[in-house]
C-alpha positions in Angstrom: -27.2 -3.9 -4.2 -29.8 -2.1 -5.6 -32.2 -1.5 -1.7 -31.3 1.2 0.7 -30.2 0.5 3.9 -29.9 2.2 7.4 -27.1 4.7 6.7 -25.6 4.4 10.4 -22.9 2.2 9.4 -21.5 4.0 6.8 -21.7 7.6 8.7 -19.6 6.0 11.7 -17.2 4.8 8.7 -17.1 8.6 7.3 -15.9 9.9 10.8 -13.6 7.2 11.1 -11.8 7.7 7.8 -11.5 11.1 8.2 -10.5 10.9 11.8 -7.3 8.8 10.7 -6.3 10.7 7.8 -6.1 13.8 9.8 -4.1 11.6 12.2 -1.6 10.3 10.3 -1.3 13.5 8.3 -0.3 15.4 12.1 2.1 12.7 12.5 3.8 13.3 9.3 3.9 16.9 10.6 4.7 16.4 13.9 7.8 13.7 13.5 9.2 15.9 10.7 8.9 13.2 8.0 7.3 15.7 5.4 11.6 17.4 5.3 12.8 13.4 5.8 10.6 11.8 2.8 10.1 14.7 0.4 13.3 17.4 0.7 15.0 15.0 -1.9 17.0 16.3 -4.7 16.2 13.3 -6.6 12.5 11.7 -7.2 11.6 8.9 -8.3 8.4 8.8 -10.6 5.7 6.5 -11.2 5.6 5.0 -14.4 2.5 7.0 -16.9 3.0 9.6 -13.7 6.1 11.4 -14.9 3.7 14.4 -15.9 2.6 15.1 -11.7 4.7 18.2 -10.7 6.6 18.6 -6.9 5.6 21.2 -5.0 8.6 21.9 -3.2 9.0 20.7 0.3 7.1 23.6 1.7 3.9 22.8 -0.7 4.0 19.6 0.4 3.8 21.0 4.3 0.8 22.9 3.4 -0.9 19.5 1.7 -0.2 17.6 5.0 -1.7 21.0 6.8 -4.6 20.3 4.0 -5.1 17.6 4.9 -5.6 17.5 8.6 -8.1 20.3 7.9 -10.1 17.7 5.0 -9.6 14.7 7.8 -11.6 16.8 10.0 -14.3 18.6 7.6 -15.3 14.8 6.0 -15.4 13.0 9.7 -18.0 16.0 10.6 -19.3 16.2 6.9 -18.8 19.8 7.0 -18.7 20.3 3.3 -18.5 17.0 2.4 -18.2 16.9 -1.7 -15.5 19.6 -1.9 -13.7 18.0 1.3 -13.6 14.3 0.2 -12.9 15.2 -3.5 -10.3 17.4 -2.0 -8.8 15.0 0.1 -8.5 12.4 -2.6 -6.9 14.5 -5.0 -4.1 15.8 -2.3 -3.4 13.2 -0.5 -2.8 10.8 -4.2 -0.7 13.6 -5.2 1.3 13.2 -2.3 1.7 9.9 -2.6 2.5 9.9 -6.5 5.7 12.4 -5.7 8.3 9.5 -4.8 8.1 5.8 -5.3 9.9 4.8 -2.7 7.4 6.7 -0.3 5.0 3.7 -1.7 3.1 1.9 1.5 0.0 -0.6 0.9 -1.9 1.5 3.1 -1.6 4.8 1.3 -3.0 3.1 -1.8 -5.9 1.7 0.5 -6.6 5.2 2.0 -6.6 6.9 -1.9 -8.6 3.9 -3.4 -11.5 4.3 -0.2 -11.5 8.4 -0.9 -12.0 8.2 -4.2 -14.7 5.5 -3.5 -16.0 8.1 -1.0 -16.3 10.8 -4.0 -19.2 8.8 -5.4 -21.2 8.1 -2.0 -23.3 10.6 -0.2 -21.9 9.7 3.3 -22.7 13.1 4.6 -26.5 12.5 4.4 -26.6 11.5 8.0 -25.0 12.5 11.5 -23.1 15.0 9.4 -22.7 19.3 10.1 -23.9 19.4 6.1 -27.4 17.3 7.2 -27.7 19.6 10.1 -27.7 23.3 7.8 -29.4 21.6 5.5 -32.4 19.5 7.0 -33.4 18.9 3.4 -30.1 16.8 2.8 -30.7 14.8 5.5 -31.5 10.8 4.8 -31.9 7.7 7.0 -30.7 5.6 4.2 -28.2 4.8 1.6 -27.8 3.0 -1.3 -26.5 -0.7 -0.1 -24.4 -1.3 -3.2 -22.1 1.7 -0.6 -21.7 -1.2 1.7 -20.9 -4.0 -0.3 -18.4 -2.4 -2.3 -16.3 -0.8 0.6 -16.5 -4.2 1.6 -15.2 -5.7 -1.5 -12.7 -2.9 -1.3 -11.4 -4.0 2.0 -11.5 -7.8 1.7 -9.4 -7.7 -2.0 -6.6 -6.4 1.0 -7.0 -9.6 2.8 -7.5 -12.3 -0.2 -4.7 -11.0 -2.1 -2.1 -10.4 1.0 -3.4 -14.3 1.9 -2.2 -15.3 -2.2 0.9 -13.2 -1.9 2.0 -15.9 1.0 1.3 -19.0 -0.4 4.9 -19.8 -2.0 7.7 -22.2 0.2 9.6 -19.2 1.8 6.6 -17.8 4.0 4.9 -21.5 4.3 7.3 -24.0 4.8 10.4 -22.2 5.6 8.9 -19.2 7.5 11.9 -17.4 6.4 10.6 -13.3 6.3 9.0 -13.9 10.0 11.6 -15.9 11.3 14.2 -13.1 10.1 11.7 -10.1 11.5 11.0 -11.7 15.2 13.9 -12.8 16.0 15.3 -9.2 15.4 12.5 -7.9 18.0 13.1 -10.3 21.2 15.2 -13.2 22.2 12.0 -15.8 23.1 10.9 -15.3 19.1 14.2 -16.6 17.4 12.3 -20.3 17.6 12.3 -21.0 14.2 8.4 -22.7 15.1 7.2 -19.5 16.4 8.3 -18.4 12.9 6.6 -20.8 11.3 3.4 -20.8 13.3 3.0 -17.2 13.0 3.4 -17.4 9.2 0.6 -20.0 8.9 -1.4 -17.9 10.9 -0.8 -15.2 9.1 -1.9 -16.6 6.0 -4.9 -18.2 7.3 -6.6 -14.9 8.7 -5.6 -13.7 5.8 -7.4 -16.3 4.0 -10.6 -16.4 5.9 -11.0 -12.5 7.8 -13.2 -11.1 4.8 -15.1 -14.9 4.5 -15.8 -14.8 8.1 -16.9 -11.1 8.7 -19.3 -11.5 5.7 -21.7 -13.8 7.7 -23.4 -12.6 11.0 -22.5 -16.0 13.3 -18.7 -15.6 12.3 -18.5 -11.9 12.4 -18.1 -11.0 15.9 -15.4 -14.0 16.5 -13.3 -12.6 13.1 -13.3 -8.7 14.7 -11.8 -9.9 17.8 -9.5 -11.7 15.8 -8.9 -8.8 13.5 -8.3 -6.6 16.7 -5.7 -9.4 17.9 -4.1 -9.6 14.5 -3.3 -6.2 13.7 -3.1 -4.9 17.5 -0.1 -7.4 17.6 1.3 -6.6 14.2 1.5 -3.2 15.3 3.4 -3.7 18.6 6.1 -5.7 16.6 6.3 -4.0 13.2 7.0 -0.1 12.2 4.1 -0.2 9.5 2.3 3.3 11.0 -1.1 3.1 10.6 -2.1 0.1 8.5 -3.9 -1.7 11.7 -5.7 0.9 12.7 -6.8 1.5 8.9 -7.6 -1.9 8.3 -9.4 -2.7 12.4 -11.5 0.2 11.6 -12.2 -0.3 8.0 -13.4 -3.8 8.7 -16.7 -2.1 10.8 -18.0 -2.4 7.2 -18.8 -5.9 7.4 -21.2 -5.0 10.3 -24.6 -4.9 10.0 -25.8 -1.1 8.5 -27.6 -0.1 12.0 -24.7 -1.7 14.8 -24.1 2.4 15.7 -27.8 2.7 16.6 -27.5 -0.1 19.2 -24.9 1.7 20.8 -26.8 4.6 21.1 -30.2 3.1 21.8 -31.9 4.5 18.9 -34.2 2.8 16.7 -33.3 1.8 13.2 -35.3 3.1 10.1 -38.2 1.9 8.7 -37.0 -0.2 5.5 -37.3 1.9 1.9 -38.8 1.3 -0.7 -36.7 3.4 -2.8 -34.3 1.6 -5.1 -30.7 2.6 -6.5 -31.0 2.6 -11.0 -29.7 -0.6 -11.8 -27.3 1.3 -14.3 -25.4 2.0 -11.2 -24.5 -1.2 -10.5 -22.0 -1.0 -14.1 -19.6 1.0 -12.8 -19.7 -1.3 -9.5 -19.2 -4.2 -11.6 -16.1 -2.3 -13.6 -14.4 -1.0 -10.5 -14.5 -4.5 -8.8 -13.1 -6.1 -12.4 -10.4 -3.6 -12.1 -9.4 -4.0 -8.3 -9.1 -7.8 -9.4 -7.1 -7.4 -12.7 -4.5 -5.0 -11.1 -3.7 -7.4 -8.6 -3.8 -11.0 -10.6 -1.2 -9.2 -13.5 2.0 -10.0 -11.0 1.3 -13.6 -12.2 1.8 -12.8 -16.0 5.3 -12.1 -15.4 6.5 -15.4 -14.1 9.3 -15.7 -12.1 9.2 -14.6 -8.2 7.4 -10.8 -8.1 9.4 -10.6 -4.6 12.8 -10.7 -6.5 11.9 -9.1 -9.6 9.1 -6.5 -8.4 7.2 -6.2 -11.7 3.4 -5.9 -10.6 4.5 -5.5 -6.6 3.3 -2.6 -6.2 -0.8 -2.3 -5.7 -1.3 -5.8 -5.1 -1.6 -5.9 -2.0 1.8 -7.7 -1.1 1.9 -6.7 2.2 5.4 -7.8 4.3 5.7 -10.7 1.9 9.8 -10.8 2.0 13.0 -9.7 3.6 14.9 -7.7 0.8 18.2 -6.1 1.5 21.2 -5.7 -1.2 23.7 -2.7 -2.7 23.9 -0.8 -5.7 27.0 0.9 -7.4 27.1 2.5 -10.8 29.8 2.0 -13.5 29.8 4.5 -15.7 32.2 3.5 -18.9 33.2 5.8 -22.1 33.3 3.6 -24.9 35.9 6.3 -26.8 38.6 5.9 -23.9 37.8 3.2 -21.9 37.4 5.2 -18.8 35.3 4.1 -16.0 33.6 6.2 -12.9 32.4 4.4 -9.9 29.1 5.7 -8.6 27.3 5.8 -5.4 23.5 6.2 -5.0 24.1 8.0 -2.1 25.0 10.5 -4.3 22.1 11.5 -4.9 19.4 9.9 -2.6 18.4 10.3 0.9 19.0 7.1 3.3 15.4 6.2 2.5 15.5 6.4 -1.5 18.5 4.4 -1.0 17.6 1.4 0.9 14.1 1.3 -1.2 16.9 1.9 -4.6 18.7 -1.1 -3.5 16.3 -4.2 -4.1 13.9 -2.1 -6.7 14.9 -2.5 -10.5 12.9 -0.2 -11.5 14.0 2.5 -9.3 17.7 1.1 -10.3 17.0 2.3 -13.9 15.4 5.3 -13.1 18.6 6.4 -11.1 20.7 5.2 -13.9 19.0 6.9 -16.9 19.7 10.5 -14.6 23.5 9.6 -14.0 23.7 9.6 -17.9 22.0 12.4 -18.6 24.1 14.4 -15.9 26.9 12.8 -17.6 25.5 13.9 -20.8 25.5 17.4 -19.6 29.2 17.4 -18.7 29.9 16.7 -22.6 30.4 12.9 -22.1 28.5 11.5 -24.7 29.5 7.8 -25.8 28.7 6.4 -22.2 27.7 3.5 -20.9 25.7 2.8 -17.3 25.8 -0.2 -15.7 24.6 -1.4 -12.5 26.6 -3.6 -10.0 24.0 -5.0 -7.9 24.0 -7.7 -5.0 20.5 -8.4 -3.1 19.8 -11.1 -0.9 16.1 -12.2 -0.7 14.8 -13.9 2.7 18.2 -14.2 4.1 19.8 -16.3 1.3 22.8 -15.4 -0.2 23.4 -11.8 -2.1 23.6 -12.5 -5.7 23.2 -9.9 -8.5 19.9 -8.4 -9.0 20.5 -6.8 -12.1 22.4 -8.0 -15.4 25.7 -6.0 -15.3 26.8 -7.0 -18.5 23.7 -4.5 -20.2 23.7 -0.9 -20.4 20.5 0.9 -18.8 21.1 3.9 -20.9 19.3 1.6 -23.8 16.8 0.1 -21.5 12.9 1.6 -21.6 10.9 1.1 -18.2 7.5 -0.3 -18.9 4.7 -2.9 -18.4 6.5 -5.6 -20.3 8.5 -8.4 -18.8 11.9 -6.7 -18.0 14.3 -9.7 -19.3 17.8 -7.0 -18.1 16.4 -8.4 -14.3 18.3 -11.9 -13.4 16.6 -14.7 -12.6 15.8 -14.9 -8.7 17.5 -17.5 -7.1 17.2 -21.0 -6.9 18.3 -21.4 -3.6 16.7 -22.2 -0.1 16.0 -19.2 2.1 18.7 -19.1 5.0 16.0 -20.3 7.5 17.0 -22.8 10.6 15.1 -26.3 11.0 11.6 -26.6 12.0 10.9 -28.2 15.1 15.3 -29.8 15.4 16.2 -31.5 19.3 18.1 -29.1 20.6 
């Protein structure tokens, strides 16, 4: 942790990440998803984010345009410091305007920038190392390396942990219910089944098996394979592409100068301040904490969603349901009948339906608009059906409580029913047919 190594590696992994996010910043221009995700009269906030302001839908252009120009300026290192800092801080505002914009990759992509604030991955191969000769460096701290990879195989572990329950392993529900959606030859339930076992096993093993030399060129192919094939079946953008190129990591720090026939630097004798290696220890505690605290809550996180989001859950379960409001004045005993649609795009709305806490959220501004119209003694209920891996829609949410008197937080939310008891609707493995 504490030696330098060649800095090859990590200057091919600078140009990469900044390559992508420029990418995927002129698709979000391009396909017009900046007006589909973010001209919404309604957003919903992250929880201890309330206080991040909206810059309109037109700011938000002009981050995305930001952005492609940081993309560029940190895979050249042209400026590097004031891009990647940049970069991080636009592109986790972005993401922190809307909830139900939340991807696993976008968390990835702010958690590596602001990784990337702290590393001097513009020392080599970099437009800043060429004005300035004096900048320029042959090596880098390792503790660079190992953390990225850390970084990238927490993805992996905790995406491997997220599958090990009965829907995804025996049942092979959520796969079973996605393929056979896509092509007729995939509604086997056993291709279902298979797939979801091997799923969790590269998973499992992908960040075991890149760490050691004889394994790693075996586990790339099969990390190209996986997420090549993930991405010709599934619509989730650019998460292969992040995670096939992030995984270059787990090569050895000079693989770039065998490509280009160049010899490797002499080793240093230079060594990082062990002080250094505190922080490392405390970021690595935290990536682990935030993760592991889905399990405090009981229950099933897929059906009640408390600690769901940055745990690296990624396509764990099938989740589709409806919301409708009741809003009741105890004085008169009127009701009103409210649909999300109301006030949501299509997006906010599907992500709405099987999210409690973007239920309340919705809830607690239909009272306070009520509020406004000089209704005071009202009541806002939620009538809620959600069906989780194909089973049965029951209610999601207890309609019997007003969420007008409900706080969002980081304690168990006991107003969320229990999830169901019931077996996924999933058909039997390997049956005569």
């Amino acid at each position: 942790m504490t030696e330098r190594r060649d800095a090859a590696a990590l200057a091919v992994f600078r140009m990469a990440f900044g390559a992508l996010v420029a990418i995927s910043a002129l698709r979000f221009l391009a396909y017009g998803w900046v007006d589909t995700l973010f001209a919404v009269p309604f957003r919903f906030q992250y929880f201890g984010f309330e206080w991040v302001p909206s810059p309109g839908v037109e700011g938000v252009r002009a981050m995305f345009v930001a952005l492609v120009l940081l993309g560029v300026m940190v895979a050249l290192g042209a400026f590097y410091r004031l891009a990647i800092v940049a970069l991080f801080v636009t592109f986790s505002w972005v993401q922190l305007l809307d909830v139900s914009n939340y991807l696993n990759h976008y968390y990835l992509v702010s958690l590596l920038a602001l990784l990337m604030c702290f590393m001097p991955l513009h020392r080599l191969w970099s437009v800043d190392a060429w004005l300035r000769p004096a900048l320029r460096a042959e090596t880098l701290p390792a503790w660079c390396t190992w953390l990225l990879r850390f970084q990238v195989g927490t993805v992996y572990f905790f995406a491997a942990l997220a599958k090990f329950n009965s829907d995804w392993l025996i049942h092979g529900a959520p796969l079973h219910l996605w393929l056979s959606s896509r092509s007729e030859w995939l509604t086997s339930p056993e291709v279902a089944w298979f797939a979801s076992w091997g799923g969790f096993v590269f998973d499992l093993t992908a960040p075991f098996l890149l760490s050691f030399r004889r394994t790693r060129k075996f586990a790339y192919v099969a990390v190209l394979g996986f997420h090549l094939t993930t991405s010709l079946l599934f619509p989730i953008g650019m998460f292969p592409f992040i995670m096939m190129l992030s995984t270059l990591v787990f090569f050895d720090a000079s693989w770039p100068r065998r490509w280009l026939r160049t010899p490797a630097p002499a080793p240093a004798a230079e060594r990082t301040p062990r002080w250094v290696l505190v922080p490392v220890a405390l970021w690595c505690v935290v990536q682990l904490a935030v993760p592991l605290r889905t399990f405090l809550y009981g229950g099933d996180v897929s059906w009640h969603e408390q600690g769901m989001r940055f745990s690296w859950r990624v396509m764990t379960r099938e989740k589709n349901g409806s919301v409708t409001y009741v809003v009741r004045q105890r004085s008169t005993h009127r009701e009103w009948h409210v649909t999300p649609s109301q006030y949501l795009t299509p997006v906010q709305e599907r992500e709405l339906s099987v999210q409690p806490d973007l239920i309340l959220q919705l809830a607690r501004h239909i009272g306070a608009e009520f509020h406004a119209r000089g209704l005071k003694d009202i009541e806002v209920h939620a009538d809620t059906w959600v069906s989780l891996n194909g089973r049965p829609a029951v209610p999601l949410v207890d309609d019997s409580i007003d969420l007008l008197q409900v706080r969002d937080g980081l304690a168990p939310a006991r107003w969320i029913n229990p999830s169901p008891t019931t077996k996924p609707m999933a058909p039997a493995l390997f049956s005569r047919r």
